[in-house]
C-alpha positions in Angstrom: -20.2 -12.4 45.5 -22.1 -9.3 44.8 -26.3 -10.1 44.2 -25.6 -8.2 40.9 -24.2 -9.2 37.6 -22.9 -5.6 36.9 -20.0 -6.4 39.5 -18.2 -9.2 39.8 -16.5 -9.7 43.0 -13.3 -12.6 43.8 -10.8 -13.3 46.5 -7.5 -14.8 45.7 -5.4 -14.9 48.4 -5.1 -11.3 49.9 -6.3 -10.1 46.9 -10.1 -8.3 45.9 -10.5 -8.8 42.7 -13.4 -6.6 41.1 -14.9 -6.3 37.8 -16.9 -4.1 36.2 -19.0 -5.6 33.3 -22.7 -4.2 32.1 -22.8 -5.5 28.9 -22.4 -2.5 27.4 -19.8 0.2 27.9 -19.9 0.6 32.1 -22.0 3.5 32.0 -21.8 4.8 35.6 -25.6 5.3 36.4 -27.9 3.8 40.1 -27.4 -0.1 39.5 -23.6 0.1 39.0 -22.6 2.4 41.6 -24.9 0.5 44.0 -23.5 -2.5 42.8 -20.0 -1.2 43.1 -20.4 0.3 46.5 -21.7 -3.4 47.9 -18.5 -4.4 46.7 -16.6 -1.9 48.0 -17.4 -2.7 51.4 -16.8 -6.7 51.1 -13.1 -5.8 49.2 -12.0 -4.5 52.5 -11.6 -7.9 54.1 -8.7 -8.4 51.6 -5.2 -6.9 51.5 -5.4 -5.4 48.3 -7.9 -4.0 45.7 -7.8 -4.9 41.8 -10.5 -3.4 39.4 -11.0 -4.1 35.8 -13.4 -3.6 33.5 -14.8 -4.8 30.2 -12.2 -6.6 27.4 -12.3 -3.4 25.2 -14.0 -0.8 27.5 -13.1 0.1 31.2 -15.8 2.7 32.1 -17.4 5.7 29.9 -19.2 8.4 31.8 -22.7 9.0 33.3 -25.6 7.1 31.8 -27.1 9.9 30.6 -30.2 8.3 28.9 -31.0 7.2 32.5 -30.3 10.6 33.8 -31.7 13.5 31.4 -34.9 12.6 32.2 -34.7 13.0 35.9 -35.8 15.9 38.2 -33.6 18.3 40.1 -34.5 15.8 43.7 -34.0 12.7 41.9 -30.5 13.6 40.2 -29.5 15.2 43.6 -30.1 11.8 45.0 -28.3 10.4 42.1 -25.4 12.5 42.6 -25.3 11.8 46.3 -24.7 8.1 45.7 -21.7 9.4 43.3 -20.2 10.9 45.8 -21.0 8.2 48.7 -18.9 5.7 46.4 -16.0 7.9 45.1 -16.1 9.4 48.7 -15.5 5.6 49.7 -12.8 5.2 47.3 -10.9 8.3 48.2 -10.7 6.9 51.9 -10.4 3.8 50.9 -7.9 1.8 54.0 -6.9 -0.6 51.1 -4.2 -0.4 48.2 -6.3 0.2 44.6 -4.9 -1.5 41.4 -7.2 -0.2 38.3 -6.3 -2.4 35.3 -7.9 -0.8 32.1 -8.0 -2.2 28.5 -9.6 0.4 26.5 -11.5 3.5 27.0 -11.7 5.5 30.7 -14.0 8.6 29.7 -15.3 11.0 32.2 -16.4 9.1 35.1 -14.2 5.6 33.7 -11.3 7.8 33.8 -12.2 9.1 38.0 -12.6 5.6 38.5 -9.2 4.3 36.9 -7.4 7.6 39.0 -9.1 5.9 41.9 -6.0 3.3 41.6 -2.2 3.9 43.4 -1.4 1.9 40.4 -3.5 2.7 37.3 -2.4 0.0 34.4 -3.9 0.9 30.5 -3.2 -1.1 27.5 -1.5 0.6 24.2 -5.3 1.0 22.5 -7.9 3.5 24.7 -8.2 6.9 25.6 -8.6 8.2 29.1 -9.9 11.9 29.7 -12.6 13.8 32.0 -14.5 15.8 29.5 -17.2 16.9 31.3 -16.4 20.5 30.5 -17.2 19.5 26.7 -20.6 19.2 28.0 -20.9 22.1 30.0 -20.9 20.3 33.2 -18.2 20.5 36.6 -17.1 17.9 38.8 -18.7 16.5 41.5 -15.9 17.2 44.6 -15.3 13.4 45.0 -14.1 12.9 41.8 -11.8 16.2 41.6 -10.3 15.0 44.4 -9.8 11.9 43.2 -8.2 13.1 39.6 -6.2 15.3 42.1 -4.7 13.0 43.5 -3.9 11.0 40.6 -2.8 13.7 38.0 -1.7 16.4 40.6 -3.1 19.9 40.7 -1.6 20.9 37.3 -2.4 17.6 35.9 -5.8 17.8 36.9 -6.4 21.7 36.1 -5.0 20.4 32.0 -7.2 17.7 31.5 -10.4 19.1 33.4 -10.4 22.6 31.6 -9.3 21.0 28.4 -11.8 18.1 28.2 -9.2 16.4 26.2 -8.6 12.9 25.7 -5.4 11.3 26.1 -3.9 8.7 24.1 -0.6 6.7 24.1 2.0 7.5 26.3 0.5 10.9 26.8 -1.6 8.8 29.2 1.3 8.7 31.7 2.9 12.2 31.2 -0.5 13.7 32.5 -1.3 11.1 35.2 -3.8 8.9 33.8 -1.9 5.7 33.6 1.1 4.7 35.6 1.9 2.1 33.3 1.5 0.5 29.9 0.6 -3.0 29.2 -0.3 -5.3 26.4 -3.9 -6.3 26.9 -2.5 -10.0 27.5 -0.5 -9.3 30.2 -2.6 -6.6 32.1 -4.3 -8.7 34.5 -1.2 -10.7 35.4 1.0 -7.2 36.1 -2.2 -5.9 38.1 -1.8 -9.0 40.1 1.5 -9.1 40.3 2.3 -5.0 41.2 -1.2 -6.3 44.0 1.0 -9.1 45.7 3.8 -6.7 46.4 1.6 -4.3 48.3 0.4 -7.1 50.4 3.0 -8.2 51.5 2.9 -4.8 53.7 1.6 -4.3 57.1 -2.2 -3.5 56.3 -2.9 -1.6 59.3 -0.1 0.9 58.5 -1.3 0.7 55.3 -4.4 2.5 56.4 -3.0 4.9 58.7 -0.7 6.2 56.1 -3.4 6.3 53.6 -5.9 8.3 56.0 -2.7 10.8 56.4 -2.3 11.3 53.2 -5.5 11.9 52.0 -6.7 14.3 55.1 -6.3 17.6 53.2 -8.4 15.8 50.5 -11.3 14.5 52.9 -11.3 18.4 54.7 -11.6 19.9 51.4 -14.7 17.8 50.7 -16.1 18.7 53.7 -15.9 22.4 53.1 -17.1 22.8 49.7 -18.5 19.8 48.5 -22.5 20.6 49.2 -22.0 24.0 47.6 -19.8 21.8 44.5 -23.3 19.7 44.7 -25.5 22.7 43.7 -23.1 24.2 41.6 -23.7 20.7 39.3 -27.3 20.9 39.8 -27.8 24.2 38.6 -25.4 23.4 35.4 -27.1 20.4 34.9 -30.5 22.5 34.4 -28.8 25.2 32.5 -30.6 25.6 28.9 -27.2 25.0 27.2 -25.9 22.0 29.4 -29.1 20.7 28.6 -29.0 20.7 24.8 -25.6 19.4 25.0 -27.1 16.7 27.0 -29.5 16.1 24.5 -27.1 16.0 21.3 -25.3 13.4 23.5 -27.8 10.9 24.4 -29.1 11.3 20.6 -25.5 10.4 19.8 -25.5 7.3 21.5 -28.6 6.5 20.7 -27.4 6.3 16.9 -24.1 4.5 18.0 
């Protein structure tokens, strides 16, 4: 088990099954994804990965009240755990299942494209809007989305900040599958026992294969990708649009 209650982390079988619950809406700020990268790293004893989130939420985006008032050194630090996790997730030597009932927004929806299978119930939308707010993506989590929604996939939803509903979930990669909210964990677990059932070390070579163009292209360009976010962050408009968000949820 995981020291914190923000992850929730159980074997069955050959199976890792983690969930993501802060109380709240799964706001990706320093406790989660330090909690979530503890995880990550006990998971790998098992065959398969399954991760779930909250009955009605799986993950919104950064926890921006936590963030807008940090420095340029702190959020770089911040940023660098980001990418440490989904870094860890795109090189992952394990099958993913995400299972999510609800909403995926921003970084909710890079962590359900993190999956090989990504389940969503009928009711939720899924979309990276972080254009909306004048911000880019960290390179971990474009290649993540890459890899889930393809490069035309991911240049729709990215430039569009849109959020997907319905069956237009699966068209643009989101969701490989619809399921009632009764029956999600039980097909996540299900669609999980088929994969281990496969030779695990294979598994991971075939995985590291596929995903080497991904992990050079990280490489090349993600500490100028880093900046680039820093310096958008800062920007007067990002910041007001920053601002009007956090005042949003503050309201909500």
């Amino acid at each position: 088990m995981t020291p914190s209650r923000l992850v929730d982390l159980r074997f069955d079988g050959p199976l890792a099954l983690l969930r993501l619950d802060d109380g709240r809406v799964n706001a990706l700020g320093r406790p989660l994804l330090e909690s979530l990268a503890q995880a990550l790293d006990e998971a790998e004893s098992a065959r398969v990965l399954v991760i779930s989130g909250r009955e009605t939420v799986f993950g919104a985006g950064l926890d921006l009240p936590a963030l807008l008032p940090l420095g340029r050194e702190a959020l770089r630090d911040f940023f660098s755990l980001f990418d440490r996790v989904f870094d860890r997730l795109l090189a992952y030597p394990r099958p993913i299942i995400t299972a999510a009932r609800g909403a995926a927004v921003a970084g909710g929806a890079i962590l359900l494209c993190a999956g090989d299978e990504r389940l969503v119930t009928p009711h939720g939308k899924a979309g990276i809007n972080v254009a909306a707010l004048g911000l880019s993506l960290p390179g971990s989590a474009l290649e993540i989305t890459r890899a889930a929604l393809g490069d035309r996939g991911l240049f729709e939803a990215a430039t569009t900040a849109r959020l997907y509903e319905g069956p237009e979930r699966i068209r643009i990669g989101f969701a490989t599958e619809v399921v009632d909210p009764e029956l999600i964990d039980a097909r996540a677990r299900e669609l999980a026992l088929v994969r281990a059932q496969l030779d695990p070390d294979a598994v991971a070579k075939v995985r590291e294969q596929v995903r080497r163009p991904a992990v050079a292209r990280l490489a090349a360009f993600g500490p100028k990708d880093a900046e680039s976010i820093l310096d958008r962050w800062f920007a007067p408009a990002t910041q007001e649009r920053l601002q009007a968000a956090v005042a949003r949820l503050k309201k909500s």
